[in-house]
N, C-alpha and C positions, 0 to 999 in steps of 0.2 A: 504494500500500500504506500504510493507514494503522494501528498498533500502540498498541493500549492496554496499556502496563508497567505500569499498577496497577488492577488490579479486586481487591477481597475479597470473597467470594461466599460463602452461608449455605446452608445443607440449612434445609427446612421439617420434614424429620424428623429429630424430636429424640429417638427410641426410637434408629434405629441411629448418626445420629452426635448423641451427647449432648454437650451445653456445658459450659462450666467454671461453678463457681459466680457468680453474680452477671454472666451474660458481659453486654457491652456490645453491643447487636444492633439490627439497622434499624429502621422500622414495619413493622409487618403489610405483606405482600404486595409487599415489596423486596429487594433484596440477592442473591436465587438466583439461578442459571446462565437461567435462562429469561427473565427481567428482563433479564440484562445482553445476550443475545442481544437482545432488542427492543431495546434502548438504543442496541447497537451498532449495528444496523440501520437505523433511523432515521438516526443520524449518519454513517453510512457509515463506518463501523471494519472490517477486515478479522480484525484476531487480536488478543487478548491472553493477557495474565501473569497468571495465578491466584496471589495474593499471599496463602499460611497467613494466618488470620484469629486470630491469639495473642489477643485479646481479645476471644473468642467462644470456643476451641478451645485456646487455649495450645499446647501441643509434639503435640496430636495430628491428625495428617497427613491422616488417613483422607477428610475430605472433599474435601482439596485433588486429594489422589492420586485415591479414584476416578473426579472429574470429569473431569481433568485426561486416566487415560488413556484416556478412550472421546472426547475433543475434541482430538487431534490436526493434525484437518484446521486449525482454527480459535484452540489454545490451547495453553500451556505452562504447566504449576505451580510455584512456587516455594515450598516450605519453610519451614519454621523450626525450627531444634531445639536442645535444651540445648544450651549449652556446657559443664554441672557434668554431665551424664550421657557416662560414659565409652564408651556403646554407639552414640553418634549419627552419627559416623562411619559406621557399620555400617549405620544405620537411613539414611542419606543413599545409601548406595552402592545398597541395595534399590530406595529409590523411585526412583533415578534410572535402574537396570538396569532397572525392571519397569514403570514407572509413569508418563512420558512428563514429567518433573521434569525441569528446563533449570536451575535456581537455586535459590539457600538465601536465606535471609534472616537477615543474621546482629546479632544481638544481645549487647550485654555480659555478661559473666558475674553470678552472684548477687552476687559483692562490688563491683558496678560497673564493673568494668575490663574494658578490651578486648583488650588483650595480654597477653594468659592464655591457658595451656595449651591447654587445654578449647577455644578458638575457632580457636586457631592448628591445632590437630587437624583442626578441619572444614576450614578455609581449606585444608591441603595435601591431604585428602581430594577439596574443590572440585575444586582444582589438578588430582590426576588421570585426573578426571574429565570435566573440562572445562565444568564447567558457571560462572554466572556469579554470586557473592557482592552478595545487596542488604546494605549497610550502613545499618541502621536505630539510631545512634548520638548521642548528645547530644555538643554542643559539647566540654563537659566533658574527652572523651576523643578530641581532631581530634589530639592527638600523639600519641597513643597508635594512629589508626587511620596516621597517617603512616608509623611503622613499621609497620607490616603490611603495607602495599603496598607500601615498598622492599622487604621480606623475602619478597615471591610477588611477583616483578614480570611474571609468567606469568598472573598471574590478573585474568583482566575480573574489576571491583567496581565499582558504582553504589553514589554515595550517594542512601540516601532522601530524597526533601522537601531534599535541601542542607541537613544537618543541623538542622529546621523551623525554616526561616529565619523569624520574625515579626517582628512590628512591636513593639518594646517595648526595654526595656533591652541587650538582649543582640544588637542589629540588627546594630550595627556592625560589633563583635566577630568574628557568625557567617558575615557577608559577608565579612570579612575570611579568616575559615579557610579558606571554601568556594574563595575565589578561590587560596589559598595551596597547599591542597591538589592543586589543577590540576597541578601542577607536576609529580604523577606521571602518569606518561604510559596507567596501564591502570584511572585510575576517571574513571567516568563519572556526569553530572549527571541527577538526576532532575528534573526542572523541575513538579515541582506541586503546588510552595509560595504559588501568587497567591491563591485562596481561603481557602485556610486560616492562611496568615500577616498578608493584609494587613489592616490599620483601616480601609478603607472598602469601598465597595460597586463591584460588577461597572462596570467591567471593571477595579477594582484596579492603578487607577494607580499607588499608592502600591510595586507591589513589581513594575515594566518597568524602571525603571534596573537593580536588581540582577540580574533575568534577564539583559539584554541585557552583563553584565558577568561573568557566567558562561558564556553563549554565547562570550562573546570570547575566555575564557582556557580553557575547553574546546576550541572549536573544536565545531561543530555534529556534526560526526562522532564526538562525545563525550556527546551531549547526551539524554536521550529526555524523552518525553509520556506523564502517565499520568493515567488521570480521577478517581482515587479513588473508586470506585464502592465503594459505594452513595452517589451522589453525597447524595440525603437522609439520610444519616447522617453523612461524615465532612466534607461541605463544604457545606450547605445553602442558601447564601447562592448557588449557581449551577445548573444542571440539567448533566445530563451533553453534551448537542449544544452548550451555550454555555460549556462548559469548553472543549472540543475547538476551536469557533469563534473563541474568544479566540485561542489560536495560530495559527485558520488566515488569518484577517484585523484581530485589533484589535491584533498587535502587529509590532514596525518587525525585521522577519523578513523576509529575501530569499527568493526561491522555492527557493532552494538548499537554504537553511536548513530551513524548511521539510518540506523531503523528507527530510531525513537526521532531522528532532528528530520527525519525526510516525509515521515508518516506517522511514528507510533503519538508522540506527542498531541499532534494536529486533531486527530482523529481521537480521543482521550477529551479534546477542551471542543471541539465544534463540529462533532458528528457521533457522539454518544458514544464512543468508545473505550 
């Protein structure tokens, strides 16, 4: 069983699901649910995460949710919604009752902060519902998300990208939280920070030490894999079979390992496994 946790996926029709002003969108003829099927298939992926595409759609749900509920056999949606809109709660319990929704994706509030009201609303909403919080957060606010998972210690949370770990001023630093943060025992590692953070080229040598230092203090049964699809839009510098290829053989991962960061994991937090 192998689980893609991050694909973003686009509607070619822009009459019923219209974009936000100026949205950020793939090339021509990428990014939709039938794309990502060939893609998967080719690479032998079993299931993924329909990850709200906020920089195409911002807080509205609608293409996540219809895909999501007629792909069951094969997919789970995840969300994104205001934390400043006092209805989102509401609007989270629907999709998740109606719409085949496993996860939110959750974001800072409008005045940047993450331990606010408004978030802590969704996260106990999460909570009883049982679905799983991606944490899509800057460095900025790793103490801030530190209380939030002491204060829902019930609730699976994935951080995204490991707070996008790169190669630049702030490397150290963000290795440093990402490892710190381990410490709470129910968030887990999104690992697919290697194209998008490193300074050089495939296979991104430059950013296996810090994975293999997040696998250590996670614990692989904490860990997942996701290809950032539209691979041509958020990481272009790899194709999607040699994103997924780099964990299956260019990095120093036991077979153990392996199973649990490619599928066992995934399938455990967003498909009742």
């Amino acid at each position: 069983m192998i689980i893609d946790t991050h694909a973003h996926i686009y509607s070619p029709d822009k009459t019923r699901y219209p974009t936000i002003e100026d949205p950020y969108g793939p090339p021509p003829g990428t990014g939709d649910p039938d794309h990502l099927r060939e893609e998967m298939a080719r690479a032998g992926v079993d299931r993924a995460c329909l990850i709200q595409t906020s920089t195409y759609y911002r807080w509205d749900n609608r293409f996540t949710r219809d895909t999501a509920a007629g792909a069951s056999d094969w997919a789970a949606g995840v969300c994104t919604l205001d934390p400043d809109n006092v209805h989102s709660p509401e609007i989270m319990y629907a999709l998740v009752e109606r719409s085949n929704v496993k996860g939110m994706r959750s974001v800072p509030a409008a005045d940047g902060t993450l331990d606010h009201p408004g978030v802590r609303a969704l996260w106990q909403q999460a909570q009883e519902l049982g679905i799983v919080i991606n944490a899509l957060v800057p460095l900025g606010v790793a103490d801030q998300l530190a209380h939030l998972l002491d204060d829902f210690p019930g609730l699976n949370v994935v951080l995204d990208h490991c707070l996008s770990l790169t190669r630049g001023p702030n490397f150290e630093a963000t290795v440093a939280a990402v490892v710190e943060l381990a410490r709470r025992p129910n968030l887990h590692a999104k690992l697919t920070f290697l194209p998008t953070g490193s300074a050089e080229r495939y296979p991104f040598a430059d950013m296996h030490e810090p994975l293999r230092m997040f696998v250590e203090a996670y614990g692989p049964d904490r860990c997942v894999w996701g290809s950032d699809f539209p691979t041509e839009l958020w990481c272009p510098r790899v194709t999607y079979s040699d994103h997924l290829r780099l964990f299956q053989e260019g990095l120093d991962l036991t077979a153990g390992e392996r199973e649990s960061i490619l599928g066992g994991t995934a399938e455990r937090l967003w498909f009742g496994g």
